[in-house]
Phi, psi and omega in degrees: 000151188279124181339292200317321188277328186312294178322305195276014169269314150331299169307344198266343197239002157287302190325294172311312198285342188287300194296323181288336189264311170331315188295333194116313194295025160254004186260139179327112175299356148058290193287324184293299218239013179256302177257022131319338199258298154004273201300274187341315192257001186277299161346276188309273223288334157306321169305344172296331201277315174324315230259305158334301180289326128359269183074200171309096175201157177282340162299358172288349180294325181301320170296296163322328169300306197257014155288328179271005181247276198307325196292307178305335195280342195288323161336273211304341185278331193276346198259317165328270151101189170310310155346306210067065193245336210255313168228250186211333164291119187286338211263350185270284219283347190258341219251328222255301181309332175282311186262344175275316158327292197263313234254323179217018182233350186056030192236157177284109198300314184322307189299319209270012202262298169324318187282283193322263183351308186243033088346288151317300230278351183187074184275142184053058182223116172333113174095342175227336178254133190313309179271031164267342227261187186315156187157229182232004162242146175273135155261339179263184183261326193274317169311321184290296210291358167299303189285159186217111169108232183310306188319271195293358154258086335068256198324329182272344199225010196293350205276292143355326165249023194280326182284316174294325185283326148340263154011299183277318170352308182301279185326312166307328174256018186249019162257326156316330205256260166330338191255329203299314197285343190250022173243113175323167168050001184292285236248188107313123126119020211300315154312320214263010192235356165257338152308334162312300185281327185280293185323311192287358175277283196308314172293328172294314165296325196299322186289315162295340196265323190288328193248337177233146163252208229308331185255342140299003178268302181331293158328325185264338212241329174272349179258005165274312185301321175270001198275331212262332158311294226272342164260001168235007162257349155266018204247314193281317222285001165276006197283335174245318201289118188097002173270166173321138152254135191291095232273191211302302175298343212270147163251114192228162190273211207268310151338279181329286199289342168253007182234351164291312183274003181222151188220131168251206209220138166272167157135043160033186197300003178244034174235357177291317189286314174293325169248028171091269226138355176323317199291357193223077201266342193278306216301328186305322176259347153285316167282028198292343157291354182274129165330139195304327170212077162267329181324319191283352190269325151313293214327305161335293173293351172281312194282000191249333166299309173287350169256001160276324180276336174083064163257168183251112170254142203232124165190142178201156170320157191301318209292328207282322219281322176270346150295311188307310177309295160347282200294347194262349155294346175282326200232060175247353188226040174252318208219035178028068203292144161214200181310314197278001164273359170234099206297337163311315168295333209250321151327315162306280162008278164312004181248335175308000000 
């Protein structure tokens, strides 16, 4: 690429960040994420005192639903954050992500914050972002044609199983969460965040076990899991997933590659509240430190920037956002989704 265009890419994204910083919206929520943390931790501890009062009863599963709704929110306070969205201190802020993280969502801030990190650092790009990468769903075309047999029709049909697998998401990270903490040296603070974890899994069992017995705890301990998979892997997976994907070499500048490459999601306050704030997924990844809601207040000046330069910003409804996945995981190793499905990359491309 020519030094010249390199600079005027660059620029494209000082111009923006200047204006967004002119605006306020980098400044810090105080009030906004204190009483998200309030409300959160008020929330967690009541449904516990519900679950003593409650008692042997299968109503306890309506609690376990919504113990698994305050849990994904404790996520998302935790995602926050890892940001440094919450205060102007990295270490209040890393420290605040570690413990509502490991202490009531029960996941490893080190682990999920390294992997979340080079994510940003390169969404949807073949070979650097984690969450492209080999698993039990192919997000890419070289993964399905990689499988043969049970594996590749799966892979051919996956999308269709995209929601039940969901389901397990929790359990996947917090088994993730347990191998990162028993591989000595993985992590920063590494006692302190399996002491988190490990209490809050013995108190959680202790408790359910004090009050139900084994197969309604069971029951109960499987529909908060599955509930909490299924609202924080439905909160990330419309934001990339069916967008371009990026092979291995390509070089794009930082504008380009976070707002091409990202889709955000309509549905007012009750899709801000269910996806975090995720859902204003462009303004997030361009921005990743500006407080979650300030995003909706970005959003305007971004989507008015990128239609002025003739970047292509992507937004559609939640139900259109899970049609797109759906559909596009049934067909990723039909229809080689790449750069060239968005003609601006691919335009791009051709200047290098």
């Amino acid at each position: 690429m020519r030094a010249g265009n390199a600079d005027r890419f660059v620029s494209l994204y000082t111009d923006l960040s200047r204006e967004i910083a002119e605006r306020g919206l980098l400044k810090r929520r105080y009030g906004y994420y204190w009483t998200q943390i309030v409300v959160a931790v008020s929330a967690f501890v009541l449904i516990w005192v519900a679950v003593f009062i409650v008692g042997d009863s299968w109503f306890q599963l309506l609690l376990a639903g919504a113990l698994g709704i305050v849990v994904t929110q404790f996520g998302f306070l935790s995602h926050d954050g890892a940001h440094r969205q919450i205060f102007r201190s990295a270490a209040w802020n890393e420290w605040t992500s570690r413990l509502l993280g490991g202490g009531f969502a029960g996941l490893s801030y080190g682990w999920w914050r390294t992997k979340h990190n080079r994510h940003h650092a390169a969404p949807n790009q073949e070979g650097r972002d984690p969450d492209i990468g080999a698993g039990a769903i192919a997000f890419t075309p070289s993964l399905v044609s990689s499988r043969s047999g049970l594996a590749g029709w799966f892979a051919r049909h996956q999308g269709w199983f995209f929601f039940p697998l969901l389901t397990l998401e929790g359990l996947g990270l917090h088994l993730a969460t347990v191998r990162v903490l028993l591989r000595p040296g993985s992590v920063p603070h590494q006692r302190v965040e399996a002491a988190l974890v490990v209490s809050r899994l013995a108190g959680y069992v202790a408790i359910l076990l004090m009050v139900l017995p084994p197969g309604k705890a069971g029951a109960f301990l499987g529909v908060q899991m599955a509930l909490f998979g299924l609202c924080l892997g439905g909160a990330f997976a419309p934001n990339h997933k069916g967008m371009p994907i990026v092979p291995a070499t390509m070089k794009i500048d930082f504008l380009r590659r976070q707002v091409l490459m990202s889709r955000n999601v309509r549905g007012g306050l009750f899709v801000d509240f269910a996806m975090g704030g995720l859902n204003y997924q462009i303004e997030h990844h361009l921005f990743p430190s500006m407080p979650r809601p300030n995003l909706k207040h970005a959003q305007p000046l971004v989507r008015s920037y990128c239609a002025t330069r003739h970047i292509q910003y992507t937004e559609v409804g939640l139900l259109t956002s899970y049609i797109i996945v759906i559909g596009y995981l049934n067909n990723v190793g039909l229809r080689a989704r790449g750069p060239f499905d968005c003609p601006l990359v691919a335009q791009y491309r051709h200047r290098r």
